[in-house]
N, C-alpha and C positions, 0 to 999 in steps of 0.2 A: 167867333171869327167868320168872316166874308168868302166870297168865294178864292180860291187860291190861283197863282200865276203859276203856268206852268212853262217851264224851260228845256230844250232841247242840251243835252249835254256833250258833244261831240267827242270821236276820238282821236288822234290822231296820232302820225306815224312820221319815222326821222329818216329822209333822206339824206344818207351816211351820218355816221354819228365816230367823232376822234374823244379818244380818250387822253390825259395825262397821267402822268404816276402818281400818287397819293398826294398831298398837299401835307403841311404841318399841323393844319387845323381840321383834318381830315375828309375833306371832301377833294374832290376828281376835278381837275378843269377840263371843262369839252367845247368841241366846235360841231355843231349838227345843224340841220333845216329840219325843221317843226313842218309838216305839213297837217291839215284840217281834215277830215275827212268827214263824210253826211251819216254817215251812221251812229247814233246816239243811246243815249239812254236818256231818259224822262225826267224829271226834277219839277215835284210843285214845291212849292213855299205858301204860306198862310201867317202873315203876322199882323200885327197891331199894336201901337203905341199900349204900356202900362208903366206901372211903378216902379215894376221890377223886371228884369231879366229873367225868363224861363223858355230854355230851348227845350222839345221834344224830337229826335229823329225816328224814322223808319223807314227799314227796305224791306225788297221783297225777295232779298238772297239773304241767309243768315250768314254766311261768310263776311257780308260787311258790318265794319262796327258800327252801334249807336249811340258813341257818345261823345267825351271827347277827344277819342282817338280817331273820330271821324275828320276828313278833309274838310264837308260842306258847313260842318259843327263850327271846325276850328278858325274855318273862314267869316263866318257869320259873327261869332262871339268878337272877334278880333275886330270888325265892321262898324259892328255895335259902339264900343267901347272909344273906337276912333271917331266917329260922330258924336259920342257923348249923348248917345240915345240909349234907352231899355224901352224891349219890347219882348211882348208873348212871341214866339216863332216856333212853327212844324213846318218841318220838312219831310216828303218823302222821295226817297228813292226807289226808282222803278228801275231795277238794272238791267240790263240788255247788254252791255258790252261784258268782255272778260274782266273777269277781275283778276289783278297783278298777272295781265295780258301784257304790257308792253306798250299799248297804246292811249294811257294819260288818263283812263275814265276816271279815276279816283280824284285826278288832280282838276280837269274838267270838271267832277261834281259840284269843286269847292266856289269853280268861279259860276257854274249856273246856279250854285243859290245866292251866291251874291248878287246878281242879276235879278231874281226873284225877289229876293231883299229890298235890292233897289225899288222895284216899281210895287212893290207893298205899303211900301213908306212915303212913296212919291218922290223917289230920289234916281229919277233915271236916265241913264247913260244916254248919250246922244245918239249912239249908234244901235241901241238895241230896242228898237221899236216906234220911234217919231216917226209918223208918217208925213208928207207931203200936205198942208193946210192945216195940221193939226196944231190944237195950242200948246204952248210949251209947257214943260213940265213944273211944276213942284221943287224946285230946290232945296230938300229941308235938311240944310250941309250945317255943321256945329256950328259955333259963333262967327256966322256967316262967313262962312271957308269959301272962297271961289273955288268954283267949277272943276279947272286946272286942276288947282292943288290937289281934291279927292281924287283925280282923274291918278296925278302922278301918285299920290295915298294907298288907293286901293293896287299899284303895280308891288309897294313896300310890302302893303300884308300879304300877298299872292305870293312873294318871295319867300316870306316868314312859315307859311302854311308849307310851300314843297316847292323846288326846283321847278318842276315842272308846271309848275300854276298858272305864272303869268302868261309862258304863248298865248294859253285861252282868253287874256283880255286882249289879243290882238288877234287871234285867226288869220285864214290862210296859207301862203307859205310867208314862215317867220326863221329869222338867223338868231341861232339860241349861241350864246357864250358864258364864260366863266363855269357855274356848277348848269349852266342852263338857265337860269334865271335871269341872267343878262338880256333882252328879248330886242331887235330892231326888224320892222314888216319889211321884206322885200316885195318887189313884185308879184304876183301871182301866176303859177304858170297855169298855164290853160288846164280847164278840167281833161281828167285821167278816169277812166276806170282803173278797178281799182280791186284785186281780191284778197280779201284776208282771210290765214289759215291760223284755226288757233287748235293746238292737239291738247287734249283731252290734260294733260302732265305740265304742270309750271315748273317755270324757271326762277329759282330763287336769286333775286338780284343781290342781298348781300356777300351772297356764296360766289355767284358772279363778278364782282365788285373785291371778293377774296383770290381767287383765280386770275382777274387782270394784274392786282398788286404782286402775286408770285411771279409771272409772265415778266410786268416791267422790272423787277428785280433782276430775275434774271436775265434780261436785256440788256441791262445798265440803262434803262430809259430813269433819268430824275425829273423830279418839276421844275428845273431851270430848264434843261431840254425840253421837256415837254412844253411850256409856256412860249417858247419860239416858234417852235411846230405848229400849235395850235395857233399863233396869230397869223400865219402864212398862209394857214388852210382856211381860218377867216376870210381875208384878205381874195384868196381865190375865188370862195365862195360868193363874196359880197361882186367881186369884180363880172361874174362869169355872169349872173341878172344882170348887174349895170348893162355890159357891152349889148344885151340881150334886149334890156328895155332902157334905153336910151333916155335920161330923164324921170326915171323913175314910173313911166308910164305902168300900169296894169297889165295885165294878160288878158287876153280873151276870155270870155268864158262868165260875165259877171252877172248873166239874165239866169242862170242854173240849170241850164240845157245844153248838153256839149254841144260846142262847132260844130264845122264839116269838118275841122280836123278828126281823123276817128270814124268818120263815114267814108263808105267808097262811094263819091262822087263820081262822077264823068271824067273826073282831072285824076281822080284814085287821092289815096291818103294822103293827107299831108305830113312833112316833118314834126315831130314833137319839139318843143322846146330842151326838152330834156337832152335829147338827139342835137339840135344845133348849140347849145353849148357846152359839150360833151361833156359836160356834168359825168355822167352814169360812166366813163369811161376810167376815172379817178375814186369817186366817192363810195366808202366803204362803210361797213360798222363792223367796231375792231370788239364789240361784246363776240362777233364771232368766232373769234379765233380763241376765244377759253370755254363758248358756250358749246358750241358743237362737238368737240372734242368728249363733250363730260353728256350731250344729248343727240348724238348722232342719225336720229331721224328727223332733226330737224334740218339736217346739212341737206338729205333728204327730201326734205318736204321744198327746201329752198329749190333747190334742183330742177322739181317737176310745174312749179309757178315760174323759171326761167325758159324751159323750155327752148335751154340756147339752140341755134343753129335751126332752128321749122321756121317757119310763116306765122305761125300764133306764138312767136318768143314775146315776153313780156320786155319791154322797154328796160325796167329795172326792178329786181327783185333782190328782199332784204329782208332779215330781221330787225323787228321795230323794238326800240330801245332793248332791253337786254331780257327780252322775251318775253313769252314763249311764241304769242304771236309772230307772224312772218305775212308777207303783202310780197302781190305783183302786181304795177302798173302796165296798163296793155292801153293799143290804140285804138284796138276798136270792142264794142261789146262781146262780139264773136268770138277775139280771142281768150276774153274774160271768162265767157263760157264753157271753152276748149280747158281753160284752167280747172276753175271750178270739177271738168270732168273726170280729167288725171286725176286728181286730188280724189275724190269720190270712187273712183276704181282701184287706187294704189295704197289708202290709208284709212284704215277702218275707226271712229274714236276721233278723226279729225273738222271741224264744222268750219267750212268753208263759205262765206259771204261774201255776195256783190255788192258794191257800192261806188261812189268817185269821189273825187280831192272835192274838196270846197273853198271857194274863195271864198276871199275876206268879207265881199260885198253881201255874199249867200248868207257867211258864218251869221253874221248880224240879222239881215234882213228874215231872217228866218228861227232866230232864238227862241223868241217868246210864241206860244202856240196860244191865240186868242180863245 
């Protein structure tokens, strides 16, 4: 085999996340915002056309599987078989982000080695890497599938693989519905720093997932109610961008350098988006209210990345899908740092990273690592 493509796998974090009560066929409906964030973990691919199919994976954390109970495994094999191609394929996994953190790396894997996939085969996405006079790619789609169709293809297998898949073929901030898998791009809001704390102790999300079904039980929340709620809080969601970008427009922020929003300029900081559509005034994640209860340093750790009521209060601070991770968006780096240093002084066992949201244009334009 050639030399290998290597892919950036991003993570990302849910600004507020609603749950419903169990479904009949057992899965959760929700309403949340998928946001991108720059911090990744590595992904190469190595393949070539053969006779047969032979996947090998490797990481460099033994906690993840290699085979195919793997995400990038499951995605690839599934890829294969929908183009009606066999090929040799390795993968490996360089991990860097948490595992069953809260923030999609697992799920993330499976779409950056589809991506990898893609431009091994000569099969690549239009948005992950054509540059500007370059020639166009290879299309070597099954019995000549237009473009589209793989386009809308490969959102099916992303569903099939995990809920959480497909944001990763749309990046940025993304409006997640039904199990999450349902994906529509909103706007982008302007980049954010951005800090995430992840403590040393995971949250197991089925136990999570057993803890909400007791709660809405005892609530009397059913999936008729809940299916209301959750289209309402769509609907708020989807409305509160609209009003914000007028047309669908973008957000600032698409070169990968924050604004002056975020800087003390002459004029001093500007408003967040987040801040004028009072989003952060409403949006919650209801994994809190069964997760803290049962991990009360994490109510904790939320706490001290809020930092309500100072000068370096973070815009908004949350646990990212149903743990153990937790994130604060802040306006400027300073106050990122100010975070970072609570955290550091107040919880020993917690590793706390700086980074920002990443737009859609970024997500893309920055995938593939030449």
């Amino acid at each position: 085999m050639g030399m290998p493509t290597a892919v950036r796998s991003h993570a990302k974090i849910n600004l507020g996340l609603y749950l419903g009560a169990p479904r009949a066929d057992g899965f959760h409906a929700l309403a949340t915002i998928y946001q991108t964030l720059e911090i990744h973990d590595r992904i190469t691919v190595t393949a070539r056309r053969a006779a047969a199919t032979a996947l090998r994976l490797t990481c460099n954390d033994h906690r993840v599987p290699t085979d195919r109970r793997n995400t990038a495994w499951k995605m690839v094999e599934l890829a294969l078989k929908a183009l009606e191609l066999t090929a040799e394929v390795e993968i490996h996994i360089d991990k860097r982000l948490p595992v069953e953190g809260g923030l999609g790396a697992g799920s993330a894997n499976a779409v950056a080695a589809l991506v990898g996939l893609e431009r091994e085969l000569g099969i690549r996405d239009q948005r992950s890497g054509i540059r500007p006079g370059a020639p166009e790619p290879v299309l070597s789609l099954a019995k000549g599938m237009a473009f589209e169709t793989w386009e809308a293809k490969r959102l099916e297998l992303a569903a099939e693989v995990g809920s959480d898949v497909p944001l990763f073929l749309i990046g940025g901030t993304v409006l997640g519905l039904d199990r999450g898998q349902q994906v529509r791009p909103l706007p982008d809001i302007e980049p954010l720093w951005c800090v995430v704390a992840t403590p040393a102790d995971g949250v197991s999300t089925p136990q999570a997932f057993r803890d909400w079904d007791a709660l809405s039980a005892a609530e009397g929340l059913t999936a008729e109610a809940s299916a209301v709620r959750l289209k309402e809080l769509s609907r708020a969601y989807a409305s509160a961008f609209q009003e914000e970008f007028p047309g669908g427009e973008h957000g600032t922020g698409s070169s990968g350098v924050l604004p002056e929003f975020g800087r003390e300029g002459l004029a001093g900081p500007q408003e967040s988006v987040l801040v004028r559509t009072g989003i952060t005034s409403w949006i919650r994640n209801d994994f809190e209210r069964v997760v803290f209860p049962q991990h009360p340093s994490l109510a904790e750790i939320k706490r001290l990345l809020a930092a309500a009521g100072t000068p370096e209060a973070a815009l908004y601070a949350s646990l990212s899908g149903s743990g153990s991770a937790l994130y604060g968006l802040y306006r400027t780096r300073r106050d990122a740092e100010a975070a970072v240093d609570r955290l550091g002084r107040q919880f020993r066992g917690v590793e706390a990273r700086m980074t920002q949201t990443l737009p859609r244009k970024d997500y893309w334009s920055g995938m593939i690592l030449d």
